[in-house]
N, C-alpha and C positions, 0 to 999 in steps of 0.2 A: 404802662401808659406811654413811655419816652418811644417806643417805637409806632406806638398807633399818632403821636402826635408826629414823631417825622416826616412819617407818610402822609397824613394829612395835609403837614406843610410843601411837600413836596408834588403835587398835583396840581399841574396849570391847564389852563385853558388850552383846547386848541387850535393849531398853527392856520389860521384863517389866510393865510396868504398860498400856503401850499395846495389847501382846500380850492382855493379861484382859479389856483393855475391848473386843477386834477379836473376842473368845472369843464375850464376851455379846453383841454385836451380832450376829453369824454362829447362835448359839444363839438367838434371834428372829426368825429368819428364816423365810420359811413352808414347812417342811420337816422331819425329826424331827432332834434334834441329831447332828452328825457325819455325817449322810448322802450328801454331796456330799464327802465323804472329802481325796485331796489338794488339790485344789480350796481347800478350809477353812483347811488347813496352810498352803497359799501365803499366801491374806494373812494369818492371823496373822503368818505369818517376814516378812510385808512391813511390817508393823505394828508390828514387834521391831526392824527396818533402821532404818527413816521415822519413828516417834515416830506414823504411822497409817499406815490405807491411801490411796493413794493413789488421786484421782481419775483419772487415766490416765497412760498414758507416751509424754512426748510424745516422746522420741529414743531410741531401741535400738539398741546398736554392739556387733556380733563381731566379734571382734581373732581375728582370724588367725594365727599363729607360725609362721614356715618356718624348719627349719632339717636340717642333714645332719649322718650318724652316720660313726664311721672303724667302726665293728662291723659296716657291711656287707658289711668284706671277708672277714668270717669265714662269708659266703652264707646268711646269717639273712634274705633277704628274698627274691621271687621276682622285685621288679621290680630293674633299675638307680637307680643314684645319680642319674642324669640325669634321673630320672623328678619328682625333688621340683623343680628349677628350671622345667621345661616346665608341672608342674601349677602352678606360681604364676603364668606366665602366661594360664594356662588361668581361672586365676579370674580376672585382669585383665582379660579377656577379658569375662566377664562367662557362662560355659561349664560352669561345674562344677555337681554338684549343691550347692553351699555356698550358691552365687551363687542360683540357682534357690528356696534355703527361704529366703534369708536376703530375696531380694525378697518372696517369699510372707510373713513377717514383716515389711515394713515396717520391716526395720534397714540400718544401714548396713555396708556388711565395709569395715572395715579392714586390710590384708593388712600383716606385719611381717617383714622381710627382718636375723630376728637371729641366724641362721648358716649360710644354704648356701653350698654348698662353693664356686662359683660367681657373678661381678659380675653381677649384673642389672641391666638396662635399667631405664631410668626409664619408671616403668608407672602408669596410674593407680592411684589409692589403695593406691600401696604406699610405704609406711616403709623408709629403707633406713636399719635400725638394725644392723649385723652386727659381734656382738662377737668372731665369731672365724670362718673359714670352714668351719664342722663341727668336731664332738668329734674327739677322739682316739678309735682303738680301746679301749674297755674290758676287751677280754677281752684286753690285753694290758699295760694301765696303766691309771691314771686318765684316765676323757673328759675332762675340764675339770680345769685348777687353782683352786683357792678363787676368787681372783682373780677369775679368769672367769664362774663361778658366780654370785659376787654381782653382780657388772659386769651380766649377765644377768637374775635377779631387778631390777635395777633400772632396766633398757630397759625391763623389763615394767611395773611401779609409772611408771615417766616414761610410757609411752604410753596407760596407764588413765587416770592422771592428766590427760594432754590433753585423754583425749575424755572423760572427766570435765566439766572445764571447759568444755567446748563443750556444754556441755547432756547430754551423756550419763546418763540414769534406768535404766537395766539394760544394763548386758553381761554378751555371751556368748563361752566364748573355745573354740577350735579348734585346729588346728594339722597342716602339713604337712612329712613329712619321711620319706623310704622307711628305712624299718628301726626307727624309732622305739616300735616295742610293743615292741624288746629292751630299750634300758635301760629303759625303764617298768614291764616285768616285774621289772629287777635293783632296782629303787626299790622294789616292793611287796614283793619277796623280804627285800630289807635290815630292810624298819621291821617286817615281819609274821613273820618267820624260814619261814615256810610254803615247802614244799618247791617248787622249782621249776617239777618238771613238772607241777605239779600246777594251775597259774596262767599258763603258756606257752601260748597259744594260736596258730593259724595266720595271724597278723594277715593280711599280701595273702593270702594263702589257700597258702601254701606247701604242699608234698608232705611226707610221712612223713619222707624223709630231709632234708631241710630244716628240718623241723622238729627232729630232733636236734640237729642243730648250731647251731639257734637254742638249745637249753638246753644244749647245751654250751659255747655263748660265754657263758652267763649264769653257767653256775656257776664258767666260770675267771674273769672277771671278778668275783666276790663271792669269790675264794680270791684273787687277787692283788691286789685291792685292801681288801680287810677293811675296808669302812665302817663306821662307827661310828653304830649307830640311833641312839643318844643325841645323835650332833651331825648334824641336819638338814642343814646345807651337806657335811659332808662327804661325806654318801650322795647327793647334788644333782653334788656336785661328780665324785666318783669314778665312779660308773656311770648320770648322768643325761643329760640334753641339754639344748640350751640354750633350742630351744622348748618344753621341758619349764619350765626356770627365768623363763624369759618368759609363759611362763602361772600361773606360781604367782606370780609379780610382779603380776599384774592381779588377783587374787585378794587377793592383800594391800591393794592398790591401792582395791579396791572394799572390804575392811572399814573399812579406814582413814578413809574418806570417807562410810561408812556408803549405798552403795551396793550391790545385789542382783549376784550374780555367775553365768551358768547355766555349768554343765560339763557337756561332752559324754560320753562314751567313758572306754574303758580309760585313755587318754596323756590326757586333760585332769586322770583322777581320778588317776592317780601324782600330777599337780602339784597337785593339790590335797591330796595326801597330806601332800606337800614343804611345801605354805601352813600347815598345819595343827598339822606339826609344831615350824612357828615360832612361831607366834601361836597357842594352841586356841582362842580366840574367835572364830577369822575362820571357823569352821564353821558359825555361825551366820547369817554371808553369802552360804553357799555355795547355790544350789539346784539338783538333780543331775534333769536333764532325761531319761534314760532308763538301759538295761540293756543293758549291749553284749551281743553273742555272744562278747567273748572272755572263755573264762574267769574270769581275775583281774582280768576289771570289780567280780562281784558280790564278792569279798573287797573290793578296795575299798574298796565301797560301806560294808559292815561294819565295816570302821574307821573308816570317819569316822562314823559311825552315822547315815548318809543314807537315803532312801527315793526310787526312781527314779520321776520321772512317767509314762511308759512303759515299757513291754516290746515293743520293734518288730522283731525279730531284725537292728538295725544294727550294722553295723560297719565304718563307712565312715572314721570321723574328718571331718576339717577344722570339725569344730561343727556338723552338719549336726542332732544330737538336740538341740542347745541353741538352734538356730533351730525349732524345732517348737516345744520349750519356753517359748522367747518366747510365742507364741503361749495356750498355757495360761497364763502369768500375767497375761497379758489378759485371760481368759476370769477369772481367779479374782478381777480388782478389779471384773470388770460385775455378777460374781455378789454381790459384797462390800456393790455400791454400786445396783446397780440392782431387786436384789431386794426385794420385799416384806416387812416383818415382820406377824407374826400381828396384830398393834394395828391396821397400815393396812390390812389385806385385809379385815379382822372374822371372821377365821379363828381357831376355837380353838386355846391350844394344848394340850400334853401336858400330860392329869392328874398329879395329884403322887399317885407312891404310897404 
């Protein structure tokens, strides 16, 4: 707990002065103001992070989260349990599409091994941080005890924190685990009270009756275990997971340090729900790389009061839209930095009316 609270304490607002001056720099630009739209937004948020923008990034790292749910016995998903250990070696492998954007990006995956159910081989670039081997079933108790919860948030803060230190300028974080959009729905249902079915979507692409009992495990688990929205760990704890708590930990992790954070998907934006309702400053960190297809992405989104870089109909998870995203906040320091102002082209600009 003494490092999840340092972190916490150490998360400030951001630098609103560097923001006004990234404003008027981007409004001289040779173009009419605001027209390069989120584009603009990015570096100023980079400029609110850094004290400026920054001239390039030299190291990009997606952290990974694998982890396994006991709610899959309740047949909330289409694929097997066995299917989250095989896909982390699949990314080892260097095979997934994760692997595939996150080369296309220029970052590196770091893959984090903090709950499946199953010992993993020692695999390249993977972390074998596992605070527990999978939640408990939810729809039947609590997944995690506090305990575990924050033990988890702070795998997550320790391995941002590394690659922090190792030079890391933006991470993106991801995450694998078969069943995982259930408790991520139960996390958005708990802080948003928004009715179930309404934010359940067919994560692997489940059938109608599957789909039922994905919202029927959700809504026994939010009747047996009564989270309490006011206290963040407890709804982390009672119907989250612990790649969920692992990715709101790097999220902390990177406000703390005042470092840019991209989130993927539906299960990045629950943990980012979880970061936010610990910290409200670290939203300011956060930047939300696209629009999933499932449902209760775009509530979400709305709560944190985010704006998606894309709308790509994904919905793949493992960080696949926040390695794209990388990508656009490179485009938005060239635009920041390599573009012309009306002064040096001898271009007018807008009359004053």
């Amino acid at each position: 707990m003494q490092l999840l609270n340092q972190t916490l304490a150490a998360i400030k607002p951001l630098n609103g002065e560097a923001m006004a001056r990234a404003q008027a720099h981007l409004d001289d630009l040779t173009k009419p103001p605001g027209s390069l739209g989120t584009l603009e937004a990015i570096a100023r948020q980079l400029a609110g992070i850094k004290g400026e923008v920054p001239r390039q990034l030299n190291r990009k790292t997606h952290i990974l989260m694998a982890g396994d749910h006991g709610v899959v016995a309740e047949g909330v998903s289409a694929f097997p349990q066995e299917v989250t250990p095989q896909m982390v070696l699949n990314f080892a492998r260097g095979g997934a599409a994760i692997n595939v954007l996150a080369r296309h990006a220029r970052a590196e995956l770091v893959l984090v091994d903090i709950g499946v159910a199953v010992e993993l081989p020692d695999l390249p670039g993977l972390l074998k941080r596992k605070v527990a081997p999978g939640t408990a079933n939810l729809a039947r108790g609590p997944a995690m005890t506090r305990e575990q919860a924050i033990a988890a948030l702070e795998t997550g803060i320790e391995v941002a924190d590394e690659q922090i230190a190792a030079g890391g300028e933006l991470l993106g974080i991801g995450e694998m685990g078969i069943g995982n959009t259930t408790p991520s729905t139960a996390i958005v249902a708990a802080f948003s009270g928004l009715p179930v079915e309404k934010i359940t979507g067919r994560g692997t692409g489940v059938d109608d009756k599957r789909l039922q009992l994905k919202i029927n495990a959700i809504r026994r688990g939010l009747e047996v275990n009564r989270p309490d929205p006011t206290d963040p760990l407890d709804v982390l704890a009672k119907v989250g997971g612990l790649e969920i708590a692992g990715m709101a930990g790097v999220i902390l992790a990177g406000a703390a340090k005042r470092v840019p954070v991209i989130i993927d998907g539906f299960i990045s934006g629950a943990a980012a729900l979880v970061a936010v309702k610990l910290a409200p400053e670290a939203r300011g960190y956060i930047l939300a790389s696209h629009l999933s297809e499932e449902p209760g992405h775009a509530a979400v989104l709305e709560l944190l009061g985010l704006k998606p870089m894309l709308t790509m109909a994904m919905r793949l998870g493992e960080g696949t839209g926040a390695a794209l995203g990388m990508t656009l906040v490179e485009a938005a320091i060239k635009i920041y930095h390599e573009m012309a102002t009306f002064s040096q082209a001898g271009v007018s600009g807008a009359l004053d009316s």
